[in-house]
N, C-alpha and C positions, 0 to 999 in steps of 0.2 A: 504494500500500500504506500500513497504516496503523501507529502505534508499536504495535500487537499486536505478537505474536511471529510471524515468517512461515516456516510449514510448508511444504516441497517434496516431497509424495509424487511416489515414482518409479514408472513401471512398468515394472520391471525387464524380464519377459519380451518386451516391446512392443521396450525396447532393446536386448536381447541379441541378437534377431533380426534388426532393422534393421541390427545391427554387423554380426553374421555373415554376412547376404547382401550386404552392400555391399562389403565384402571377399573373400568367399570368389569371387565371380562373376569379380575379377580373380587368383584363384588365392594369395591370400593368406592364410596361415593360421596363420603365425607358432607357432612350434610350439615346445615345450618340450624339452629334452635328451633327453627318453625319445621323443617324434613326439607327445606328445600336441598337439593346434591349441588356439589360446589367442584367435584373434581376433574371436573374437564377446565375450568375456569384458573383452578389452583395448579393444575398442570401447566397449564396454556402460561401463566407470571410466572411459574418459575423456568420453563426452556427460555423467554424473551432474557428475563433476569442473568440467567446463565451462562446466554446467547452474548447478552452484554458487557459481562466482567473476562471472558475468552476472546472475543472480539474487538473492543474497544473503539467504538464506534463514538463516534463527538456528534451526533445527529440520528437521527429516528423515528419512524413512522408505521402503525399500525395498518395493514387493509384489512378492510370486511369485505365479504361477497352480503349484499344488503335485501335480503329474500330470494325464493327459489327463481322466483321465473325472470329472465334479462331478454338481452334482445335474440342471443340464439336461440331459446326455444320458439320467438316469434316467427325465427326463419325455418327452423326445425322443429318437430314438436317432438319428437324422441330425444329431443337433449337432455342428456340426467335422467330421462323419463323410468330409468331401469334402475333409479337407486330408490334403496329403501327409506322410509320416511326416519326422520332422523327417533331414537329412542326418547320413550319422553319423558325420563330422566336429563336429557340434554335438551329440554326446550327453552326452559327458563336460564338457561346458561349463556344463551346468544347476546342478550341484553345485558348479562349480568358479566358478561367477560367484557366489553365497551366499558362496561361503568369502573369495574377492577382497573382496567387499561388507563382510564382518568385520573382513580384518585393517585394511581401509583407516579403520573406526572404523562403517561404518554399519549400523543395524536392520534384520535382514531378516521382513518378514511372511508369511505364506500359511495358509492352513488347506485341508487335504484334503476335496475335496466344493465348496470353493467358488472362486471364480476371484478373480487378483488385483482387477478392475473392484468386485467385492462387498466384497472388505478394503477400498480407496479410497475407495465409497460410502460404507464404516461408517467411518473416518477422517474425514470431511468430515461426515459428522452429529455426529458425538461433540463435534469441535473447531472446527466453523462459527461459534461465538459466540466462542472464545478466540483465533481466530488469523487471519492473511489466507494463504491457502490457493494455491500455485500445484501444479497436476497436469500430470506431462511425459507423454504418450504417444503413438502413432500412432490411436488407435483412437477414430474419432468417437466409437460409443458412450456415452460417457463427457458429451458434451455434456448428458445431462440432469443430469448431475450439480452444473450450474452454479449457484449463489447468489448475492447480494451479496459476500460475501467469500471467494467460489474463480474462480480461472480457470484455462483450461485450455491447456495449452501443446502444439501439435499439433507435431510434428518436422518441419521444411520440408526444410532442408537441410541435410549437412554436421554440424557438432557445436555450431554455433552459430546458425543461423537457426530460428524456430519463427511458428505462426501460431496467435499468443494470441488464445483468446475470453475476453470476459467476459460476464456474464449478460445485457447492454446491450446487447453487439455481438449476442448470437445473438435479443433480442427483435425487434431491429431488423430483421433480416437474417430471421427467421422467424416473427415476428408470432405465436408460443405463448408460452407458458411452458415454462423449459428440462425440467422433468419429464414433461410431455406427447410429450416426442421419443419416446419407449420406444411412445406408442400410434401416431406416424407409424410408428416399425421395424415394430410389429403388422400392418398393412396392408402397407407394400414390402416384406418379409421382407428376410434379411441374406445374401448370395449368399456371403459369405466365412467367415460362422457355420452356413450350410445350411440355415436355416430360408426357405420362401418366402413368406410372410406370407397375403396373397391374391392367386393367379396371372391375372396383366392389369392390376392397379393395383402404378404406378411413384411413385417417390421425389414426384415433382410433385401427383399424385392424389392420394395420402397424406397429402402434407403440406395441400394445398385442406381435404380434408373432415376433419383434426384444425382447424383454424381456423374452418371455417363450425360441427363440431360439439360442439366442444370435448373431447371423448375417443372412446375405443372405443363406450364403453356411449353415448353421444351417438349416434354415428354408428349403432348398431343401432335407440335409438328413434326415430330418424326414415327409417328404409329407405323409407318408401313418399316419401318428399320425394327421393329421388338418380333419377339417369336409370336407366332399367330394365336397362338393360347391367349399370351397377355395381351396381344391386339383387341380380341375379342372381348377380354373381361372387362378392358376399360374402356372401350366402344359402345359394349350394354349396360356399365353404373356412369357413365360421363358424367350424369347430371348430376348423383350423389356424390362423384368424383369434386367436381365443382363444389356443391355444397358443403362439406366437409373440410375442403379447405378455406371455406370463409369463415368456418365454427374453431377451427385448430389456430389460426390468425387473432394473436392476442391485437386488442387495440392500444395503440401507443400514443392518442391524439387526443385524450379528457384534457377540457381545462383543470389545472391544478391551479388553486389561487391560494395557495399557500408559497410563502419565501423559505426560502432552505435554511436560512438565518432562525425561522421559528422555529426549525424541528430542533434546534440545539437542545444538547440533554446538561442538567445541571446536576448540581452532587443532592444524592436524598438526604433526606431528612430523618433522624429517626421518627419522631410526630407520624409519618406518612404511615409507618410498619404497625407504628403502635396502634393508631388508629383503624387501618384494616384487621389489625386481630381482634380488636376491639369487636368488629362488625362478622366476628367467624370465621376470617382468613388468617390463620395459624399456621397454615402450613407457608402459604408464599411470606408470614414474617419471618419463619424463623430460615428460610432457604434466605432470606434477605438479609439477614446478619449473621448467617454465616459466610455470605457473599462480602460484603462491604464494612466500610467503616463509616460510621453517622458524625455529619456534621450537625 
């Protein structure tokens, strides 16, 4: 990293979940005076918290995805259509991880219509010349988002292991350009997003004919040059072909009207810890001092 200022966008909802099934599968749920369950929300502050004292980030910003339906499913209506409804154990946590995220001191983003991956995209455009840029989430997706000064911090294990790309490691490893990934998703579609791309061509296929054709529209003007098999396959899903690459295409164009000056992170307080254990967050105070020292 370099003396810029270094941003750590989070994505919130990528760790709230990861929190909550990792604990709740062993029956953990840590619940509040009145039964409300807290442990996707108490997971979620302590990876950011942990994320922060490993990383050292001087600047910081939460995303949310801001309700189920955006504007892919208006284009798509099987987008996510195939995921289960979240547990309802985890329903009251959506709001209640926001509020955790405020009082602990950090920005929360999202906008309705569009998913957190499209805030982080437009974060990363806005401030890729001002900053060195680290993104925490589970969600490859995000890999086309890479530049010179972003990388991307995939969650391995636990609250502290992660497996960093940088734009070098994924040229290397996949011989495109990281904005080209979005037209590999177009062809393998995304089994966990619901879109199928073109059915019979796999992740390997995909990735072959974005390298020999350099994009989608590559790959369409030269059909009579592939074997006649894959000719065929992508002649009869074109149109989901198409589609599927507008769905895998994060958007990098949201107005942000926030200054990168505000994301700056200051030193906590203890008051901040004491006062969320105060309100049944015990677990993220006590990861909090054994993290830090209170001014």
């Amino acid at each position: 990293m370099t003396n810029k200022p270094h941003l750590l966008l989070v994505d919130g909802m990528a760790l709230l979940f990861r929190s909550f099934f990792a604990s709740s599968a062993m029956g953990h749920y840590i619940r509040l005076q009145d039964g409300t369950p807290t442990n996707g929300v108490q997971g979620f502050a302590r990876h950011v918290l942990t994320a922060q004292s490993l990383m050292k980030p001087t600047h910081l910003a939460v995303c949310w995805d801001m309700g189920a339906q955006t504007f892919r499913n208006e284009i798509f209506d099987g987008y996510k259509a195939n995921r289960p409804a979240p547990p309802e154990e985890m329903l009251p946590q959506f709001d209640m991880a926001k509020r955790v995220s405020e009082m602990i001191g950090w920005q929360n983003f999202g906008e309705v219509g569009m998913e957190a991956d499209d805030m982080i995209g437009s974060m990363i455009e806005k401030w890729k010349d001002e900053a060195a840029i680290t993104v925490i989430s589970g969600d490859k997706d995000l890999l086309q988002l890479l530049n010179p000064s972003t990388r991307i911090a995939f969650t391995k294990k636990g609250y502290s292991e992660y497996d960093v790309y940088t734009e070098q490691r994924f040229k290397e490893e996949y011989l495109i350009e990281p904005y080209k990934f979005a037209d590999v998703k177009a062809f393998m579609g995304d089994t966990s997003d619901g879109y199928p791309g073109v059915k019979g061509i796999g992740p390997k296929t995909a990735l072959q004919l974005i390298q020999t054709y350099g994009s989608v529209e590559g790959v369409l003007e030269n059909l009579q040059a592939l074997k006649p098999a894959q000719r065929n396959k992508i002649s009869e899903h074109l149109e989901m072909l198409q589609l599927s690459h507008q769905l895998a295409k994060i958007h990098r164009n949201m107005a942000i009207d926030t200054e990168l000056d505000q994301l700056q992170l200051t030193d906590y307080e203890y008051g901040t810890f004491e006062f969320l254990e105060s309100k049944g967050f015990s677990v993220i105070a006590k990861h909090a001092r054994s993290l830090y020292s209170f001014v």
